[in-house]
DOFI-792941 format. One record per atom (N, C-alpha, C): atom name; z, x, y. Coordinates in pm, whole numbers, always signed. Each point is the difference from the previous one (the first is absolute). Example, Ala and Ser with C-alpha at 12.3 -4.5 7.8 and 13.67 -1.06 7.14 Angstrom:
// residues 2
<atom->N	zz->+780	xx->+1319	yy->-569> .
<atom->CA	zz->+0	xx->-89	yy->+119> .
<atom->C	zz->+0	xx->+90	yy->+120> .
<atom->N	zz->-72	xx->-35	yy->+105> .
<atom->CA	zz->+6	xx->+82	yy->+119> .
<atom->C	zz->+73	xx->-77	yy->+109> .
This chain:
// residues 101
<atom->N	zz->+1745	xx->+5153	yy->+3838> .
<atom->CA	zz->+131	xx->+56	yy->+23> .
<atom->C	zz->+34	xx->+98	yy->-111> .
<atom->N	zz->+60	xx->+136	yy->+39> .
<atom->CA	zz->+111	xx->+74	yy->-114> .
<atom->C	zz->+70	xx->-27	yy->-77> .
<atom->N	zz->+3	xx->+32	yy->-112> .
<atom->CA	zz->+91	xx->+32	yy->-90> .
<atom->C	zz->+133	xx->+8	yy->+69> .
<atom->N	zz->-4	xx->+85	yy->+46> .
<atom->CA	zz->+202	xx->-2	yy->+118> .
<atom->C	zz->+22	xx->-112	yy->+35> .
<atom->N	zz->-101	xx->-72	yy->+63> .
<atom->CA	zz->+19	xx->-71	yy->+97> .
<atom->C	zz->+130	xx->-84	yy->-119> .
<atom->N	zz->-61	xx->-77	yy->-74> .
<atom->CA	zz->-29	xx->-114	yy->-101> .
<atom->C	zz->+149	xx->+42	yy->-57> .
<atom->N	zz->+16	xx->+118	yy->+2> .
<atom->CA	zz->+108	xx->+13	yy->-96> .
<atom->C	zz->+173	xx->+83	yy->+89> .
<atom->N	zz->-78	xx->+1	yy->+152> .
<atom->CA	zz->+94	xx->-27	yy->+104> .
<atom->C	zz->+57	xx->-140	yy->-13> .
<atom->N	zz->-99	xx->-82	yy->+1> .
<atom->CA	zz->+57	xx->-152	yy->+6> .
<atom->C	zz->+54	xx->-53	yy->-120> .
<atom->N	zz->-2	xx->+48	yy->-78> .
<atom->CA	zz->+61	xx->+6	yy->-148> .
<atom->C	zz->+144	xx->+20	yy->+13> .
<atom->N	zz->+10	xx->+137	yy->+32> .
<atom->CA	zz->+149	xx->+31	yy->+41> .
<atom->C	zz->+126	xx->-31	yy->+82> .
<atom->N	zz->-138	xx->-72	yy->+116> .
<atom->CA	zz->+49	xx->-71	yy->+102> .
<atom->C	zz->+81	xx->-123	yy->-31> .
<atom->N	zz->-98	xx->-121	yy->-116> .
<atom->CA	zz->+17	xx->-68	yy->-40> .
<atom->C	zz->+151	xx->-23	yy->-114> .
<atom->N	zz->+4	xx->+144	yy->-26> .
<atom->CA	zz->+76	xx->-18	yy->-134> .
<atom->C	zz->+128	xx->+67	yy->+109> .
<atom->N	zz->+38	xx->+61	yy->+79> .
<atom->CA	zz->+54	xx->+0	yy->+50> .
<atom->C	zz->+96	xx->-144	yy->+113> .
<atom->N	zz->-99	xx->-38	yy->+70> .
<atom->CA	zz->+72	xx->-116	yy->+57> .
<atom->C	zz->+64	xx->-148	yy->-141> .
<atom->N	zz->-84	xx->-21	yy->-66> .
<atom->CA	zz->+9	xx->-80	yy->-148> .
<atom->C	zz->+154	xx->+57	yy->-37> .
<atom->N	zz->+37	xx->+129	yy->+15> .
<atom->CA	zz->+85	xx->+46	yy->-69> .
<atom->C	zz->+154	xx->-40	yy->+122> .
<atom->N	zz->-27	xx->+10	yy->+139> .
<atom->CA	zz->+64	xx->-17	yy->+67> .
<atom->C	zz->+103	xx->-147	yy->+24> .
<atom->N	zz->-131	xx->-67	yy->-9> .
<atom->CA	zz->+37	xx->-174	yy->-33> .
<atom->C	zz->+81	xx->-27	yy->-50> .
<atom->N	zz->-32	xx->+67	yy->-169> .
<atom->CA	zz->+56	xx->-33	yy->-94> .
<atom->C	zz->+97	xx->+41	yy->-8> .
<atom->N	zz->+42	xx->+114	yy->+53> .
<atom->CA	zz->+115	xx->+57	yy->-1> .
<atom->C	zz->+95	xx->-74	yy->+118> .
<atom->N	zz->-22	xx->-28	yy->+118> .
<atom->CA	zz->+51	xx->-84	yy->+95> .
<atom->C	zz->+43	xx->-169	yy->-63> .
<atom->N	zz->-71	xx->-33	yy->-107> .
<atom->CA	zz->+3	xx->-147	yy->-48> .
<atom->C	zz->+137	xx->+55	yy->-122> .
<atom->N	zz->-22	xx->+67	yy->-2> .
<atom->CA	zz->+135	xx->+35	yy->-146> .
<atom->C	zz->+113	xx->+42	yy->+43> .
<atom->N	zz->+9	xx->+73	yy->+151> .
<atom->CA	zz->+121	xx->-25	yy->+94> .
<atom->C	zz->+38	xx->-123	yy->+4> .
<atom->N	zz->-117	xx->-57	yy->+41> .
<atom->CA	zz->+58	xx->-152	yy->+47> .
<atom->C	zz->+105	xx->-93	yy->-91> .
<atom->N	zz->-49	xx->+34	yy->-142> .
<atom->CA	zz->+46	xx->-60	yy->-104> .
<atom->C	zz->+95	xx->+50	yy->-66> .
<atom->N	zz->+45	xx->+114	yy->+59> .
<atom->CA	zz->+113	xx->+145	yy->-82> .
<atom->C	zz->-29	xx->+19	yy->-82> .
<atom->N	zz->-129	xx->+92	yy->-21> .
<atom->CA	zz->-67	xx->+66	yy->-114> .
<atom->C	zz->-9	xx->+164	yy->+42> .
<atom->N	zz->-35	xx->+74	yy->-111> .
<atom->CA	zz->+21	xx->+109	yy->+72> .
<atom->C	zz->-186	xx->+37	yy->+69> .
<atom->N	zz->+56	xx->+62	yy->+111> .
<atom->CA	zz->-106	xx->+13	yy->+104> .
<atom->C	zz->-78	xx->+100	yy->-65> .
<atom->N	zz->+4	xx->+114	yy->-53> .
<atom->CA	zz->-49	xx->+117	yy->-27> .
<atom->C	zz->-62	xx->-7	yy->-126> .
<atom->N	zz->+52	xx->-68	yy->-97> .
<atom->CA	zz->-115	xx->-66	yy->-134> .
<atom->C	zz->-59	xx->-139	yy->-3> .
<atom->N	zz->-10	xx->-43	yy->+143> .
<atom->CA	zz->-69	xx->-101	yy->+27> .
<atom->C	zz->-152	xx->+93	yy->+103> .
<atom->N	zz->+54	xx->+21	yy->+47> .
<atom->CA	zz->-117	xx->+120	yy->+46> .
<atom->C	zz->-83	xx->+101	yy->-18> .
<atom->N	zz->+60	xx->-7	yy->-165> .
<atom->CA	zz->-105	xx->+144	yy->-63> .
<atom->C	zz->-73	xx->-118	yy->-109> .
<atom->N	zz->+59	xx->-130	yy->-21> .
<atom->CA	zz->-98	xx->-81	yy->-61> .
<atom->C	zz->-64	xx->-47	yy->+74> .
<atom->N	zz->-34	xx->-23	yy->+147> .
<atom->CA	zz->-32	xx->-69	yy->+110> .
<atom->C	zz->-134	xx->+98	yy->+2> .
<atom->N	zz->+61	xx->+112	yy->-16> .
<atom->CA	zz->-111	xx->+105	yy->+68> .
<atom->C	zz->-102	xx->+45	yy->-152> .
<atom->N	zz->+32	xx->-47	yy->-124> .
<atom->CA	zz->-92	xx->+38	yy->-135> .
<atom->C	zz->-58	xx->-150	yy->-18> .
<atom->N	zz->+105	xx->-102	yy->+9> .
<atom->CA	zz->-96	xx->-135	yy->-76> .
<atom->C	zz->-29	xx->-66	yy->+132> .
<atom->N	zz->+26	xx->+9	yy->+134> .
<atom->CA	zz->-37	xx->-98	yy->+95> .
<atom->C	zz->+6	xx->-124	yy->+41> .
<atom->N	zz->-91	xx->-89	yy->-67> .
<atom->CA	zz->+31	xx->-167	yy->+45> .
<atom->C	zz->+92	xx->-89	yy->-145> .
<atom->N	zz->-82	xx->+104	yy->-77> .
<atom->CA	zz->+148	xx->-70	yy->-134> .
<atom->C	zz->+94	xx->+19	yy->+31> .
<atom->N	zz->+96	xx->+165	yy->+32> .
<atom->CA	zz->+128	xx->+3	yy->+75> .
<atom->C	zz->+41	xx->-126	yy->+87> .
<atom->N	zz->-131	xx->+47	yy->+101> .
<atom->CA	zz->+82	xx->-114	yy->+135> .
<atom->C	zz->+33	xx->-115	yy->-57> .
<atom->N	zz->-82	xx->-60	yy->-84> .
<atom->CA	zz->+28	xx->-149	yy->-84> .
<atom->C	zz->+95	xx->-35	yy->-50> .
<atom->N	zz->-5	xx->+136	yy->-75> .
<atom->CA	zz->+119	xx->-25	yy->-108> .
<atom->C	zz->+164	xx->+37	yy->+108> .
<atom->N	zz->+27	xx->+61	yy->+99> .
<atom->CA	zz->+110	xx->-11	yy->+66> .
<atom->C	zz->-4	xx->-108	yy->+108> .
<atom->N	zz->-111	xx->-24	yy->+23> .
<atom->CA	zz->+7	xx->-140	yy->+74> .
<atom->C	zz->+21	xx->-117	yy->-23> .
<atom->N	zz->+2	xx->-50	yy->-161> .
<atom->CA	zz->+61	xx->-125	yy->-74> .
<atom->C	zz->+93	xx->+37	yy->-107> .
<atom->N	zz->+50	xx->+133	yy->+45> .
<atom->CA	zz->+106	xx->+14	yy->-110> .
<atom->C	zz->+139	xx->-47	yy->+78> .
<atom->N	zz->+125	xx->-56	yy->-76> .
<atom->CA	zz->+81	xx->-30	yy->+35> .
<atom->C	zz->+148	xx->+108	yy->+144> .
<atom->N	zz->+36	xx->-54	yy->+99> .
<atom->CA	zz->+74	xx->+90	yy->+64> .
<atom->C	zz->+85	xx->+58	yy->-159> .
<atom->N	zz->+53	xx->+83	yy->+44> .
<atom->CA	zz->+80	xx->+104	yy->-73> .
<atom->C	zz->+166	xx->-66	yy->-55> .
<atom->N	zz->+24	xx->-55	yy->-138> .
<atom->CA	zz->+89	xx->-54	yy->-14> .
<atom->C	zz->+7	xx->-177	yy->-10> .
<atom->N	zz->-154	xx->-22	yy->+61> .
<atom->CA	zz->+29	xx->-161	yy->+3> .
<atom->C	zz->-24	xx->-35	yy->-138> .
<atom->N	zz->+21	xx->-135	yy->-31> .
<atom->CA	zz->+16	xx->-75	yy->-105> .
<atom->C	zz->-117	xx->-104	yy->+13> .
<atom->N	zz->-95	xx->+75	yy->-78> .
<atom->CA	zz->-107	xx->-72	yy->-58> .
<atom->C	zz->+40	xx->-131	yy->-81> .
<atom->N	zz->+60	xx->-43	yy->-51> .
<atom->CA	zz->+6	xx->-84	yy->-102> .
<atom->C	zz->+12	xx->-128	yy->+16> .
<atom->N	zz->+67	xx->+8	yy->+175> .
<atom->CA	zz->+5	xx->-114	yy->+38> .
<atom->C	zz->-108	xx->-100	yy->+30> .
<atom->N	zz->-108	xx->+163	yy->+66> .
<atom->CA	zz->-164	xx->-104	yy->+33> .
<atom->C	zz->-110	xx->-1	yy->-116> .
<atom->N	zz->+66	xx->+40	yy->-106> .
<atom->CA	zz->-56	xx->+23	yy->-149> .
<atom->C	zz->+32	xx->-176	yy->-31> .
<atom->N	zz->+95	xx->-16	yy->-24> .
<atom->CA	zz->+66	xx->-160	yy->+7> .
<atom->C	zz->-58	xx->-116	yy->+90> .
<atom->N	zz->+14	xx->+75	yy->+106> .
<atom->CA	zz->-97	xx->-117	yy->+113> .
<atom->C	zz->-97	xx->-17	yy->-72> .
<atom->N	zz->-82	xx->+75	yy->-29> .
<atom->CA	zz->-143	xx->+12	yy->+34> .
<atom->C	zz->-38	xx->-75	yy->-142> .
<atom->N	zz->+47	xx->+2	yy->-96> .
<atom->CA	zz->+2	xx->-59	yy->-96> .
<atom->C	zz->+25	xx->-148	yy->-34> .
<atom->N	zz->+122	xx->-19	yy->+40> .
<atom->CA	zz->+33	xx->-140	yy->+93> .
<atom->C	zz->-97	xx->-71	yy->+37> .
<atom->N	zz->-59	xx->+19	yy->+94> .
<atom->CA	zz->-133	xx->+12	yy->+69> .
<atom->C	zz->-111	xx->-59	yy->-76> .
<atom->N	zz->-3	xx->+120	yy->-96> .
<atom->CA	zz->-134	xx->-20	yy->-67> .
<atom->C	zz->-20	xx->-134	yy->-97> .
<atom->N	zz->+149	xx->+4	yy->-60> .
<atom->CA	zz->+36	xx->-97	yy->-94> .
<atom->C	zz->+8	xx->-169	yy->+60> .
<atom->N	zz->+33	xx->-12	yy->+95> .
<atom->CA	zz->+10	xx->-114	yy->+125> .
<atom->C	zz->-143	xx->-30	yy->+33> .
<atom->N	zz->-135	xx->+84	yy->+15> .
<atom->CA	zz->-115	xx->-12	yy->+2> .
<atom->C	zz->-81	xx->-62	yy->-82> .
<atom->N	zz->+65	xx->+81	yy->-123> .
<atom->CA	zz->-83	xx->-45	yy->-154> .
<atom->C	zz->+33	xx->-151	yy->-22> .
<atom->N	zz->+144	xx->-45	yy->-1> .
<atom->CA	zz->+41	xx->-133	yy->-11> .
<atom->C	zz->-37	xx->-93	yy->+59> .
<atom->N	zz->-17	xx->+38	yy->+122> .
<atom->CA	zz->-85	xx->-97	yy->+78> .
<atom->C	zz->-147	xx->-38	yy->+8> .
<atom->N	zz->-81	xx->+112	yy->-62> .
<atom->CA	zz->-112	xx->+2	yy->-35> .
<atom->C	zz->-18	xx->-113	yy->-100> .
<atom->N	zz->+98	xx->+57	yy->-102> .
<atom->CA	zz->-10	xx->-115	yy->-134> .
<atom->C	zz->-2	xx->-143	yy->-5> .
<atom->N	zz->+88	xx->-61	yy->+140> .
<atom->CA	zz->+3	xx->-112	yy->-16> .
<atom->C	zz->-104	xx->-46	yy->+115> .
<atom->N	zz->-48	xx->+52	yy->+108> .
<atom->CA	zz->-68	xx->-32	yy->+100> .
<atom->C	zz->-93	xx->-99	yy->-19> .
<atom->N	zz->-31	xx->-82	yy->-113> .
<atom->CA	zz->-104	xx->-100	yy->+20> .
<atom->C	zz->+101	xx->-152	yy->-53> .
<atom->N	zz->+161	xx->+55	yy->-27> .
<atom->CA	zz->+139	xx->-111	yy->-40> .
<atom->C	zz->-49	xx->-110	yy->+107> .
<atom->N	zz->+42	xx->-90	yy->-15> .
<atom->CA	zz->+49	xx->-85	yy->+113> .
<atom->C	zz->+136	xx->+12	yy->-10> .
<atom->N	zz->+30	xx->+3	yy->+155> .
<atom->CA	zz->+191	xx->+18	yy->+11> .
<atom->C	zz->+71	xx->-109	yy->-68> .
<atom->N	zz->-27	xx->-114	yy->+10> .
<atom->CA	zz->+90	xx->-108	yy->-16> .
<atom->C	zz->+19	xx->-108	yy->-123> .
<atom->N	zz->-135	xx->+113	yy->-55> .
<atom->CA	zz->-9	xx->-28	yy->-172> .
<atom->C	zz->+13	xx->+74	yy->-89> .
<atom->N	zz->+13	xx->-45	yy->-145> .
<atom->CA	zz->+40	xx->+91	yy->-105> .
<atom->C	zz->-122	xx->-26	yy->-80> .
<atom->N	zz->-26	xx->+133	yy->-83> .
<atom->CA	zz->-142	xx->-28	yy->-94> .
<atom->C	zz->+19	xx->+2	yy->-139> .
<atom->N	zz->-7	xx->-121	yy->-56> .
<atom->CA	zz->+104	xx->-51	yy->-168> .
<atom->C	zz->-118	xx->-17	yy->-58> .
<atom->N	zz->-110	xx->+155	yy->-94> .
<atom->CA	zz->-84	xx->+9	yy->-91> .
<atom->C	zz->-168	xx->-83	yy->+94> .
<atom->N	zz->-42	xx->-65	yy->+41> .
<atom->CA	zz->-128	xx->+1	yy->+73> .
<atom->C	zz->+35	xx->-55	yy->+99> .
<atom->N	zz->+140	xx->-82	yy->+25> .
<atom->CA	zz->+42	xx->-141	yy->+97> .
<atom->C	zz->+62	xx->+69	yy->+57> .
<atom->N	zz->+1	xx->+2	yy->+153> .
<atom->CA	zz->+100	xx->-9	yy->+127> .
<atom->C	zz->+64	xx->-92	yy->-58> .
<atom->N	zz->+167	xx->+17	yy->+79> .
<atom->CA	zz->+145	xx->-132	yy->-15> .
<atom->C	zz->+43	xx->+41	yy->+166> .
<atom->N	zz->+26	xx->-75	yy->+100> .
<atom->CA	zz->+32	xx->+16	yy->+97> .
<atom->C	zz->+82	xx->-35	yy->-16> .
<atom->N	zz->+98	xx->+127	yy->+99> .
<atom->CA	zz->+167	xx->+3	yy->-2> .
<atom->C	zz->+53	xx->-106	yy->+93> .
<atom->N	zz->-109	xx->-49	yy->+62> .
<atom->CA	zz->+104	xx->-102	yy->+85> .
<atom->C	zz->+14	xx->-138	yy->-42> .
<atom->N	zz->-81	xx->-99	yy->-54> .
<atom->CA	zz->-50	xx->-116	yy->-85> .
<atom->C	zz->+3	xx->+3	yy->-146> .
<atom->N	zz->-38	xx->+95	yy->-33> .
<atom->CA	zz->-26	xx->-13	yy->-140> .
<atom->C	zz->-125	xx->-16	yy->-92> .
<atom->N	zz->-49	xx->-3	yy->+120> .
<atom->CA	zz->-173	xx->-35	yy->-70> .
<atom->C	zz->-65	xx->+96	yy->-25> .
């Protein structure tokens, strides 16, 4: 195949890439026209990067918090996962909370 050919589909490529992206940054109220000239130079990083970037105005901080939440609720539970529920561990000895033994 040509040289043209290859670099028809190049243009082609960087063209529709640019379209997407620009259609995905509507979606989100971004501006359409510098979402599309990055769409159409960087391509799938653009699309990426307007495709998990936040709608326009929302408040990240809240799922910044979740997600953290989250993570922290994971770790804790990790830590104790080999506890027994219904006992306490006093230096090498289990004390069970219900008896005493």
């Amino acid at each position: 195949m040509s040289a043209g050919f290859f670099i028809f589909i190049y243009i082609l490529g960087s063209i529709i890439f640019g379209a997407f992206t620009s259609w995905i940054a509507g979606q989100k109220g971004r501006s359409t026209t510098t979402w599309f000239f990055l769409g159409l130079f960087f391509g799938m990083l653009a699309f990426l990067a307007v495709g998990l970037a936040p709608k326009e105005g929302e408040n990240t901080s809240v799922y910044l918090t979740e997600i953290l939440k989250y993570l922290k609720q994971e770790k804790s539970q990790k830590k104790y996962e080999n506890d027994i529920p219904i006992a306490k561990k006093n230096g090498d000895t289990w004390t069970c909370s219900k008896c005493g033994t």
